[in-house]
VOPAGU-2260 file (C-alpha; in pm, 1 decimal, decimal comma):
REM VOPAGU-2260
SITE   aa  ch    i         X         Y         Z
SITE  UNK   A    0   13244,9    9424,2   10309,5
SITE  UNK   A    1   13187,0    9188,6    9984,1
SITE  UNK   A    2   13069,4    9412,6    9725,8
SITE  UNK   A    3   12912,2    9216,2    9438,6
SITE  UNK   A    4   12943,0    9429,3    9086,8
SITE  UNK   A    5   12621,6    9197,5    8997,3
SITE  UNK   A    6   12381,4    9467,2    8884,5
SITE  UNK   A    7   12028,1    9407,3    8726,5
SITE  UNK   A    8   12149,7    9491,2    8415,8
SITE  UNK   A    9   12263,3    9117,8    8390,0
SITE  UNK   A   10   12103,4    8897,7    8073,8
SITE  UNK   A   11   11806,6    8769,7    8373,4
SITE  UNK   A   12   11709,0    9136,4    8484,4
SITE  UNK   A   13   11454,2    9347,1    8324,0
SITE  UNK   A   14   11596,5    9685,6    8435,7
SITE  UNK   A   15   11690,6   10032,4    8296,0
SITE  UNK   A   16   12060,2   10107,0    8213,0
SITE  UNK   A   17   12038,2   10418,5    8442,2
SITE  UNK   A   18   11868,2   10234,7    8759,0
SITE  UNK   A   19   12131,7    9977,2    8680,2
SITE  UNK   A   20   12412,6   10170,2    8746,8
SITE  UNK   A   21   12301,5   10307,2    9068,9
SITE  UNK   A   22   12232,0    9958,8    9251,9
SITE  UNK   A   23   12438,4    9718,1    9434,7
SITE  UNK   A   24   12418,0    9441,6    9622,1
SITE  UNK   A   25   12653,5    9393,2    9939,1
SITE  UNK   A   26   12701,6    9113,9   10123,8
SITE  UNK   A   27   12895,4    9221,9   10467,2
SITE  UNK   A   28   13174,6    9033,8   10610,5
SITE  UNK   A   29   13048,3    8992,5   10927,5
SITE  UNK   A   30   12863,7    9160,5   11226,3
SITE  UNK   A   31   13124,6    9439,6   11335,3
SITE  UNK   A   32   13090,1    9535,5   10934,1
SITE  UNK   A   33   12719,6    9536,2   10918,0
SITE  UNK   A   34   12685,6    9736,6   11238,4
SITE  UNK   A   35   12945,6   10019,2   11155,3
SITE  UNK   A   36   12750,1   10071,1   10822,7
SITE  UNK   A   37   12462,1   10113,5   11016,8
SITE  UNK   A   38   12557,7   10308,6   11284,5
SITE  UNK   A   39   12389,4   10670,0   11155,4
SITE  UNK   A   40   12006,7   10457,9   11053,3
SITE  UNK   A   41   11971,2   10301,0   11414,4
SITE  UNK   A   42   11615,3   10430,3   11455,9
SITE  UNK   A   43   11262,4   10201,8   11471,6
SITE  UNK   A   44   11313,5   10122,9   11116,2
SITE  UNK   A   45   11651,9    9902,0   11116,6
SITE  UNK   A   46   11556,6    9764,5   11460,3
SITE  UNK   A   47   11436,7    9434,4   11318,7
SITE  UNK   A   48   11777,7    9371,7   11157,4
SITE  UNK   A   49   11980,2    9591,6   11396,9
SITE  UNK   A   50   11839,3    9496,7   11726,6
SITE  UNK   A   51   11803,1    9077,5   11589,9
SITE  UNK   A   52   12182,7    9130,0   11511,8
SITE  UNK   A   53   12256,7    9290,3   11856,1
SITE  UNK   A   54   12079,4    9017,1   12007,7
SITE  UNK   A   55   12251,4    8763,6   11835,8
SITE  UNK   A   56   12603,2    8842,6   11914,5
SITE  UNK   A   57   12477,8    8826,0   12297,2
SITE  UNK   A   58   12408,5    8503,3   12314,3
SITE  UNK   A   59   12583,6    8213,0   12472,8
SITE  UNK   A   60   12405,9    7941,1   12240,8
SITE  UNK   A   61   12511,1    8034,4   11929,0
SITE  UNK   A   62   12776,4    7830,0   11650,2
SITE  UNK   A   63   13004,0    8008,3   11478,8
SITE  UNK   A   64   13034,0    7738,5   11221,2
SITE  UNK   A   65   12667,0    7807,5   11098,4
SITE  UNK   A   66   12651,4    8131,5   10816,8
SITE  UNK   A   67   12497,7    8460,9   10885,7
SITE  UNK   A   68   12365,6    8663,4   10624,8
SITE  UNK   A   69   12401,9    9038,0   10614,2
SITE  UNK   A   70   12293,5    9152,9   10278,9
SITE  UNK   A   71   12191,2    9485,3   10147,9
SITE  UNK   A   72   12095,6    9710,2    9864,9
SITE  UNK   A   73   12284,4   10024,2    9833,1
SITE  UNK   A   74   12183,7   10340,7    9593,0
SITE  UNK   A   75   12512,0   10495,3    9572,1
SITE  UNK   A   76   12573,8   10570,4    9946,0
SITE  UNK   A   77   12244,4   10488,3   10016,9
SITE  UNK   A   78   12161,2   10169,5   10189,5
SITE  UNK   A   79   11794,4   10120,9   10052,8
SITE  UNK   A   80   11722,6    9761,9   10188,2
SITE  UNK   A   81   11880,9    9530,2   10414,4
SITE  UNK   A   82   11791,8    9181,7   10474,5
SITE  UNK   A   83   11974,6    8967,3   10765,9
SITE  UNK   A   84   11953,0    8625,5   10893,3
SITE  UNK   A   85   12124,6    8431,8   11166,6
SITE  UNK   A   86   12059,4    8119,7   11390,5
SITE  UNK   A   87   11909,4    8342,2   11665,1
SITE  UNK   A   88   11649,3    8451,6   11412,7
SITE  UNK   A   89   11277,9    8292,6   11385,6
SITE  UNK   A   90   11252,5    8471,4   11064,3
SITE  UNK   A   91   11450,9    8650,0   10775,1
SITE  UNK   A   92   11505,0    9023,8   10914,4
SITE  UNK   A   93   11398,9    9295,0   10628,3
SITE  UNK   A   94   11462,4    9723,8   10666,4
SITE  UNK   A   95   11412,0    9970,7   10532,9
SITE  UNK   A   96   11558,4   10285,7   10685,4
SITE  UNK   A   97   11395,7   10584,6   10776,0
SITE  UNK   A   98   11633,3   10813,5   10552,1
SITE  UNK   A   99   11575,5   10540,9   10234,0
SITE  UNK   A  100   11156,9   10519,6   10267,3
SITE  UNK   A  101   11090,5   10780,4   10005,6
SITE  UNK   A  102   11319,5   10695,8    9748,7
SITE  UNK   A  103   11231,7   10322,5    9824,2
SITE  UNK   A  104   10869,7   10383,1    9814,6
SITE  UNK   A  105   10861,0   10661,1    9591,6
SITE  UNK   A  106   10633,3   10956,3    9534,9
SITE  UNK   A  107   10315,7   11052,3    9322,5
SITE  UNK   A  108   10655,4   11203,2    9052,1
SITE  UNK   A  109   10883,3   10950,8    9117,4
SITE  UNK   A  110   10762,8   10564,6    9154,0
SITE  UNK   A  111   11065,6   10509,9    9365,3
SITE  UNK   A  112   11305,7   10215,0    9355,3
SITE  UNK   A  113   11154,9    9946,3    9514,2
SITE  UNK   A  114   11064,1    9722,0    9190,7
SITE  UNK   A  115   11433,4    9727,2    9095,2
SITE  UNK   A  116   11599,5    9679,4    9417,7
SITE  UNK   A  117   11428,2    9421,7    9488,7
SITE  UNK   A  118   11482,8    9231,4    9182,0
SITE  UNK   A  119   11837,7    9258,1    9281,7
SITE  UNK   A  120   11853,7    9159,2    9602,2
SITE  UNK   A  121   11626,3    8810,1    9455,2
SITE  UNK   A  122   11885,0    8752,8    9204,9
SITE  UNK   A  123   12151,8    8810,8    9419,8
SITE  UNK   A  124   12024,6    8603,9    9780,8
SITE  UNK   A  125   11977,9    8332,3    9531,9
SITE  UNK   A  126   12307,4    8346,4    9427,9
SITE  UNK   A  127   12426,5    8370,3    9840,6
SITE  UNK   A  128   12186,9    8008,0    9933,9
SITE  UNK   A  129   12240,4    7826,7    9629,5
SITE  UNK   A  130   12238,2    7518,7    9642,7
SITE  UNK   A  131   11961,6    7581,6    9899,5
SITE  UNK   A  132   11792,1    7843,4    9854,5
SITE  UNK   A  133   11492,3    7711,6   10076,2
SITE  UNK   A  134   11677,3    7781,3   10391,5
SITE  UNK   A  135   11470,3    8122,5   10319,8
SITE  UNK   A  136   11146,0    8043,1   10467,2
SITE  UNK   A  137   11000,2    8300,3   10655,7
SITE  UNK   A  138   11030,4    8673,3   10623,6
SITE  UNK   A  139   10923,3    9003,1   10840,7
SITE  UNK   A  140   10961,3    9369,9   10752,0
SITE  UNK   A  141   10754,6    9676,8   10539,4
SITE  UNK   A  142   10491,0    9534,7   10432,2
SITE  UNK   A  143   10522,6    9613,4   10034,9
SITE  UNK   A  144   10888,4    9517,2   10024,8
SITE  UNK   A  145   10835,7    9136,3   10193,8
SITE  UNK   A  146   10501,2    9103,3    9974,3
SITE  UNK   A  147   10719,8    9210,1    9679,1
SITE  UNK   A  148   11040,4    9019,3    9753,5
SITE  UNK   A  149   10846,6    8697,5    9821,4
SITE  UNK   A  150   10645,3    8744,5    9472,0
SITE  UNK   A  151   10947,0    8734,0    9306,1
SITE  UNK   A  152   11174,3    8489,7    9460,2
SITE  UNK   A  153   10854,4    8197,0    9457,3
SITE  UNK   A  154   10868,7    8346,2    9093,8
SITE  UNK   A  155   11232,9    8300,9    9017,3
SITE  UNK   A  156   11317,2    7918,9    9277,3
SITE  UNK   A  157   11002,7    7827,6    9063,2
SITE  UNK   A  158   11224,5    7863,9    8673,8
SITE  UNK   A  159   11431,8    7698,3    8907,5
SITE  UNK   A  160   11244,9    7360,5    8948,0
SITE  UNK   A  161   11185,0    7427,3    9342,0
SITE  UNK   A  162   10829,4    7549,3    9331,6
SITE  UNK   A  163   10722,8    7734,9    9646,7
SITE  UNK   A  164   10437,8    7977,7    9757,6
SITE  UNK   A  165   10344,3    8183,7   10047,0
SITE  UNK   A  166   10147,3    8004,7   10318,5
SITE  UNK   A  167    9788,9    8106,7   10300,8
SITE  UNK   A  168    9708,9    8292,6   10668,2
SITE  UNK   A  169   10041,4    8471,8   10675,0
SITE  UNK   A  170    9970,0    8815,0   10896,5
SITE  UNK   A  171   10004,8    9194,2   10862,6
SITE  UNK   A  172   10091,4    9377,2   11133,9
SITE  UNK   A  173   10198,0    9701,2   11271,5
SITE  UNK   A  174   10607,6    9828,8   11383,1
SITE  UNK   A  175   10543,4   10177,4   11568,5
SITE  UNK   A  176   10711,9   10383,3   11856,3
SITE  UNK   A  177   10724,1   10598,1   12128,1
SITE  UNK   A  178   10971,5   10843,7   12276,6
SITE  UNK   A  179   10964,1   11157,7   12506,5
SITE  UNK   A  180   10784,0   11379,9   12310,0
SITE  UNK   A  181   10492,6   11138,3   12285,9
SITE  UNK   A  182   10437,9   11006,2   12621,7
SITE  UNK   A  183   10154,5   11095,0   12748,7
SITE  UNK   A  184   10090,8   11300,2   13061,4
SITE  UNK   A  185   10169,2   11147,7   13374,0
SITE  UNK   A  186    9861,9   10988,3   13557,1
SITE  UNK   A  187    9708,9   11226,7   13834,8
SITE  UNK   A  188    9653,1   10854,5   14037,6
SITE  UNK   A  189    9956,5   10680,2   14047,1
SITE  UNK   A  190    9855,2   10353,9   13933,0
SITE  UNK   A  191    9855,1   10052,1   14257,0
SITE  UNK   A  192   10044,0    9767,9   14057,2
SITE  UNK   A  193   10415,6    9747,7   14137,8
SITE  UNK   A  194   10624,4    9651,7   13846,9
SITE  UNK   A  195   10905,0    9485,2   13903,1
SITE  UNK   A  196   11250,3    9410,4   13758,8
SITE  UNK   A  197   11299,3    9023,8   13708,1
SITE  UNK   A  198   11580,9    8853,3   13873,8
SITE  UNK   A  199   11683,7    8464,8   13864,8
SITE  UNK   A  200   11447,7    8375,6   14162,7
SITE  UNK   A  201   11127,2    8508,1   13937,5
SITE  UNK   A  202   11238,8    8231,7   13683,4
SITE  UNK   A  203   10972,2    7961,1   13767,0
SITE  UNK   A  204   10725,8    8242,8   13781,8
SITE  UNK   A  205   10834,6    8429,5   13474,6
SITE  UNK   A  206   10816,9    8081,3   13283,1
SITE  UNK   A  207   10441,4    8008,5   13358,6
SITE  UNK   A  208   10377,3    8364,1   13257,3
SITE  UNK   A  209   10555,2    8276,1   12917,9
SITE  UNK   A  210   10367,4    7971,7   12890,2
SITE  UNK   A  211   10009,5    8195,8   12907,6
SITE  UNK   A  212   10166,9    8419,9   12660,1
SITE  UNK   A  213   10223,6    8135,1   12390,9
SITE  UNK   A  214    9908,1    8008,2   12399,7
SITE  UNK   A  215    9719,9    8333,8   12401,1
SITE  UNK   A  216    9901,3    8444,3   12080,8
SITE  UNK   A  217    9796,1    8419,3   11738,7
SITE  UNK   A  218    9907,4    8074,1   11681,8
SITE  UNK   A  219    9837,8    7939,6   12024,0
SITE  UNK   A  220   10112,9    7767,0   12096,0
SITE  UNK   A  221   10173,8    7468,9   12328,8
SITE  UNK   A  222   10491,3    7454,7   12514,4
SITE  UNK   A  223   10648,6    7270,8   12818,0
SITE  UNK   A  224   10754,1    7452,3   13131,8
SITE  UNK   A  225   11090,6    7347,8   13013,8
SITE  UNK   A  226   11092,4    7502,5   12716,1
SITE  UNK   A  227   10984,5    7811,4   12853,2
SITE  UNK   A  228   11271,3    7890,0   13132,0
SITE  UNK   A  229   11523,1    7817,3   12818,4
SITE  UNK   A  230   11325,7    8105,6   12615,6
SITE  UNK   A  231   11295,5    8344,1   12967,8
SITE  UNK   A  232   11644,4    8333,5   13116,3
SITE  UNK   A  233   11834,8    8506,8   12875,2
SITE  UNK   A  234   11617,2    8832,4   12883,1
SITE  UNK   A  235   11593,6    8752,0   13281,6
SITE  UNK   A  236   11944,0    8724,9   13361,9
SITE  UNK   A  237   11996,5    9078,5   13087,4
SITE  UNK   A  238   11770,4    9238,2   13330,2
SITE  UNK   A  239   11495,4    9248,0   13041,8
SITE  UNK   A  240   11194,8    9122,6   13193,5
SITE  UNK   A  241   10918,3    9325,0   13414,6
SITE  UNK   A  242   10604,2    9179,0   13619,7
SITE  UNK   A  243   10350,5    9240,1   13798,4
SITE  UNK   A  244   10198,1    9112,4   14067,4
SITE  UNK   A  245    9797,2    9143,0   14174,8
SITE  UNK   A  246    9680,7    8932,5   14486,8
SITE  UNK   A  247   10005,6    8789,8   14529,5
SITE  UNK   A  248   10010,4    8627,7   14245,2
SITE  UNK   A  249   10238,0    8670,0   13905,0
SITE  UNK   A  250    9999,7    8865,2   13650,0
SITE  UNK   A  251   10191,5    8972,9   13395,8
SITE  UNK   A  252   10495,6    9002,6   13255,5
SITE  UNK   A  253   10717,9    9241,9   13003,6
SITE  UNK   A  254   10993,6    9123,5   12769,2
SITE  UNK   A  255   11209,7    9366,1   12642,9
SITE  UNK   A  256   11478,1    9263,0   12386,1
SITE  UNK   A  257   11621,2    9378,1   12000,0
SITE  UNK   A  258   11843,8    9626,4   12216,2
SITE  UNK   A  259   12052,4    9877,0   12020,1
SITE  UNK   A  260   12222,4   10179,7   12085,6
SITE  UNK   A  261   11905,2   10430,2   12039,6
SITE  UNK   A  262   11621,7   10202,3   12059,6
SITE  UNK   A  263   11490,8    9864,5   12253,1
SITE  UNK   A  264   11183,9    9668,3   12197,0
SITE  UNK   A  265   10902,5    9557,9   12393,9
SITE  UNK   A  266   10882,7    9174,6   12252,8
SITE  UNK   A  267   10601,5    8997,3   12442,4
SITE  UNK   A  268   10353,5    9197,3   12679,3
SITE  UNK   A  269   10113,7    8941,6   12837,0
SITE  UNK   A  270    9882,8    8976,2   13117,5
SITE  UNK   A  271    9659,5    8624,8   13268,5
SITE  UNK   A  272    9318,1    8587,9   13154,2
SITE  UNK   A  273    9225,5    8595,5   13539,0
SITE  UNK   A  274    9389,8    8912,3   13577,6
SITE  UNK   A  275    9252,9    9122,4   13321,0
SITE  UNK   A  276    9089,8    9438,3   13295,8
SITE  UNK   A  277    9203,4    9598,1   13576,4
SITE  UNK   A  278    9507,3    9850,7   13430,6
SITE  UNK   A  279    9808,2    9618,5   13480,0
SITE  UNK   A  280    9847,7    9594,4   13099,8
SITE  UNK   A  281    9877,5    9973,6   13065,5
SITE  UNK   A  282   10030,7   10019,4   13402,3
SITE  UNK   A  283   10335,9    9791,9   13307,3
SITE  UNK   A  284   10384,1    9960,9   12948,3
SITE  UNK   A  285   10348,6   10296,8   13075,5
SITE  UNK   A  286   10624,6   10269,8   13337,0
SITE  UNK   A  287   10870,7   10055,3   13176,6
SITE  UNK   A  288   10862,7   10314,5   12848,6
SITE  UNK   A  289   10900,6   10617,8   13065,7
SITE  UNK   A  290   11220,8   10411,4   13262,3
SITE  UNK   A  291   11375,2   10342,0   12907,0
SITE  UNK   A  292   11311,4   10674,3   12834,1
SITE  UNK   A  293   11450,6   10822,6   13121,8
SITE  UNK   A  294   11114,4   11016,2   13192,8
SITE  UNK   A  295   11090,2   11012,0   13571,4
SITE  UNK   A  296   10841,3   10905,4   13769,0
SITE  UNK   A  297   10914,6   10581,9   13665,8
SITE  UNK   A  298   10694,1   10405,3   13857,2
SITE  UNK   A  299   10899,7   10082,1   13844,3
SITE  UNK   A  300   11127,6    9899,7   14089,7
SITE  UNK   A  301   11477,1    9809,3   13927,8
SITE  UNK   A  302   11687,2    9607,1   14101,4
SITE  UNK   A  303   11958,1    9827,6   14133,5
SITE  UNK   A  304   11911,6   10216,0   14139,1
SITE  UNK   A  305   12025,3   10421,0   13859,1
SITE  UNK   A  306   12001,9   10384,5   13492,1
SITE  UNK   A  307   11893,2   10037,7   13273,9
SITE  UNK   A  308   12226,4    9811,7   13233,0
SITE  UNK   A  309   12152,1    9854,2   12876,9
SITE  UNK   A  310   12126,6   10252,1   12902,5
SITE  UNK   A  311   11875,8   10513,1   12792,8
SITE  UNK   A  312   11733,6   10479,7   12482,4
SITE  UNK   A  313   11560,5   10753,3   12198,4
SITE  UNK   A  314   11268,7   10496,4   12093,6
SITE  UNK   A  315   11061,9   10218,8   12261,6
SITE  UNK   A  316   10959,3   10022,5   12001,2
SITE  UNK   A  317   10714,6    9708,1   11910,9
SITE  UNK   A  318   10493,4    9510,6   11649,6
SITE  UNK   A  319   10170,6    9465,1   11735,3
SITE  UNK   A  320    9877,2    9281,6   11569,3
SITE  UNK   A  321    9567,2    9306,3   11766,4
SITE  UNK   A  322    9326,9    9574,0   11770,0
SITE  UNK   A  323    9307,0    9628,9   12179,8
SITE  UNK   A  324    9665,8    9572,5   12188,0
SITE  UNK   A  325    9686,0    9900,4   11975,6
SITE  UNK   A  326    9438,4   10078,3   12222,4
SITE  UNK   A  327    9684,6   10035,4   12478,3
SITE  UNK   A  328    9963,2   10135,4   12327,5
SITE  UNK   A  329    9848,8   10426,0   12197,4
SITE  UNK   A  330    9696,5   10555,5   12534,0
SITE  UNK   A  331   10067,2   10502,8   12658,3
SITE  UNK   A  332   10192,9   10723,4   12421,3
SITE  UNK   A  333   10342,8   10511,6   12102,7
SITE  UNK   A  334   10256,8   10649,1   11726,3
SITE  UNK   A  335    9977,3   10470,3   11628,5
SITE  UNK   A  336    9705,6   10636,3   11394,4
SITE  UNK   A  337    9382,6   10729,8   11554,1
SITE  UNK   A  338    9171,7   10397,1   11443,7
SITE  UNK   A  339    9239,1   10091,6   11266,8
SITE  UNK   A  340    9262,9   10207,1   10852,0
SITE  UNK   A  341    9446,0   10335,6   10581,7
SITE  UNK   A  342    9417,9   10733,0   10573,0
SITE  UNK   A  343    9345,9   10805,4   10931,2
SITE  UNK   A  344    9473,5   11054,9   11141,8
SITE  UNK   A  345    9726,7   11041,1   11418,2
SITE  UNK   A  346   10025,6   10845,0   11450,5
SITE  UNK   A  347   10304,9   11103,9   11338,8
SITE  UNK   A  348   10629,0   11202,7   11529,7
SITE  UNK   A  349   10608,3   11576,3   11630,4
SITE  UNK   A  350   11000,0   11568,0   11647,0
SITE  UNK   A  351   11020,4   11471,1   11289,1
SITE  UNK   A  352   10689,5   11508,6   11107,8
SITE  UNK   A  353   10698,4   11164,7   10990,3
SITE  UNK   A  354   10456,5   10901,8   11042,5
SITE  UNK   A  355   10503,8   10696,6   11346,6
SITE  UNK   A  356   10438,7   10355,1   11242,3
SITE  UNK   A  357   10505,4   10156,0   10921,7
SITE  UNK   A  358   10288,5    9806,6   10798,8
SITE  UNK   A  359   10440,6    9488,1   10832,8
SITE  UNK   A  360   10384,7    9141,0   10667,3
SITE  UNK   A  361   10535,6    8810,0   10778,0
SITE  UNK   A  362   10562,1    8575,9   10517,9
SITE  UNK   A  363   10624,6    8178,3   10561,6
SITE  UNK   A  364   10739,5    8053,1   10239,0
SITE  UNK   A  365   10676,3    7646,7   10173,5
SITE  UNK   A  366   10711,0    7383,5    9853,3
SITE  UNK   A  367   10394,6    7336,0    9678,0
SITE  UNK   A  368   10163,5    7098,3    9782,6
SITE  UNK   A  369   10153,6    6905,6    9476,4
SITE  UNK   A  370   10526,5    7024,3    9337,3
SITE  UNK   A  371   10786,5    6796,0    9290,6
SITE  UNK   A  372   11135,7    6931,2    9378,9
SITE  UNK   A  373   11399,6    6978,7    9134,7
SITE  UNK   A  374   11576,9    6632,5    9119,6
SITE  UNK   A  375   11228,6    6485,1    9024,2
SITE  UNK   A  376   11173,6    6682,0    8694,2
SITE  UNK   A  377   11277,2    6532,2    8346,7
């Protein structure tokens, strides 16, 4: 690891002398480094930077010549934030780890250390992307630390001369989870859809799916059949990818990816317009959690009997961002609270007592419309 003795104590941070001394910023050597440090918080809350690191190192496409960034804030032994980026990514990763949320976020006696370790880890990515720091432009994680991160970096690249905001329309969203102990109980009808493991000859198929999927999404996205078997036949050939069929014809699909050693992701769950309304949603999410999960009856067909290639996992996880998403999720067991709402019940982990979900913001960072950049001002 690089361990930077930059504290916020320096002449540009506000900070107390005692919070001071118990912050540091890390920057990890590579991968293998970031990974072993964060062996023991591989749960739901590190998956976006765990799993997105994972996933990384398991592809073909990527350049070792480009940088990745593995950064962190540590409280003593205490990893409190971590923040990772690499070529692989479609946004800046942000954690914070399920042992770290109440000293991060504080309590009603203690206001927590989120205000300072974030000012730290601004001051110090700054100092990792200078002299571009806008190579930072999008960012996903808890919802107060990306809102307060992004606050104060447009804040600090703006005494800087490169003046930047937050896109108006960036979205909130919700990270929850579901494991044994919350599945629900197993159907007294089996359900009639068959869902299937994808293999190389459900490419074509698996691409027009993909192609339904980006368009129905939040920012309705256009793309070519070609672009969508390049984005499908990694997580095809990984065995990562689950359909269903209904009246011979391909319904809807499952992608599965962020894998880690305790947890896996469901990434895109899309069923065809045409097709809806008639349990296949549901049907697919229910059985390819309880495979993951190793909660017989599956009610899926692998292509080879036994266990996933990847292995049995503690936590199916996901993000999810639309109300009867949610509905569907829940009713297949993940930790979502009872209704859309702050304060509401449901939505906590019998195994742990903790709540089962967290908020998360994605935030798309962009020059000022009117803002010159730094080379124009006088």
């Amino acid at each position: 690891m690089l361990w930077s003795t930059r504290t916020a104590a320096s002449d540009r941070h506000k900070m107390s002398t005692a919070d001071s001394e118990m912050l540091r910023f890390v920057r990890f050597e590579g991968p293998q480094a970031f990974l072993k440090a964060t062996t023991k918080l591989d749960d739901t809350s590190m998956n976006f930077c765990i799993g997105s690191l994972y996933n990384y190192l398991s592809s073909v496409a990527v350049s070792q010549a480009l940088p990745v960034y593995l950064l962190a804030i540590y409280r003593g032994d205490d990893l409190l934030i971590s923040m990772t980026h690499t070529e692989a990514d479609f946004a800046w990763m942000m954690c914070v780890p399920t042992t770290a949320q109440a000293l991060v976020e504080g309590t009603s006696a203690n206001p927590g250390f989120l205000g300072p370790a974030i000012e730290l880890l601004v001051y110090s990515t700054l100092a990792q992307l200078t002299p571009n720091p806008l190579v930072l432009d999008k960012l996903i994680g808890p919802d107060a630390a990306v809102k307060a991160f992004v606050a104060a970096w447009c804040t600090l690249l703006g005494a800087q001369g490169h003046h930047v905001r937050m896109t108006p329309g960036d979205w909130g969203s919700r990270v929850t989870y579901v494991n044994r102990a919350s599945l629900p109980p197993i159907l007294s009808t089996p359900s009639p859809h068959v869902i299937v493991q994808a293999t190389a000859h459900d490419l074509e198929a698996i691409a027009q799916l993909h192609i339904g999927y980006e368009a129905d999404t939040l920012w309705h996205r256009v793309i070519t059949r070609e672009a969508a078997l390049a984005a499908v036949e990694g997580p095809v050939k990984a065995g990562l990818v689950w359909y269903v069929c209904d009246e011979g014809e391909p319904a809807g699909y499952i992608v599965l990816g962020r894998v880690t050693s305790r947890t896996i992701a469901i990434r895109n769950a899309f069923v065809s317009r045409a097709r809806r309304r008639k349990g296949i949603a549901e049907a697919m999410v229910r059985g390819v959690t309880r495979y993951y999960l190793n909660a017989p009856p599956y009610d899926v067909r692998p292509t080879e009997e036994g266990p996933p290639a990847v292995g049995f996992k503690e936590e199916v996880n996901l993000n999810v961002a639309v109300a009867d998403a949610e509905r569907v999720y829940r009713r297949s067991g993940f930790l979502l609270p009872a209704m859309n709402g702050e304060g509401v019940p449901g939505g906590i982990d019998l195994t742990t007592g903790r709540q089962g979900w967290f908020k998360v913001w994605l935030a798309c960072i962009e020059p000022k419309p009117d803002a010159a950049g730094p080379e124009a001002q006088s």
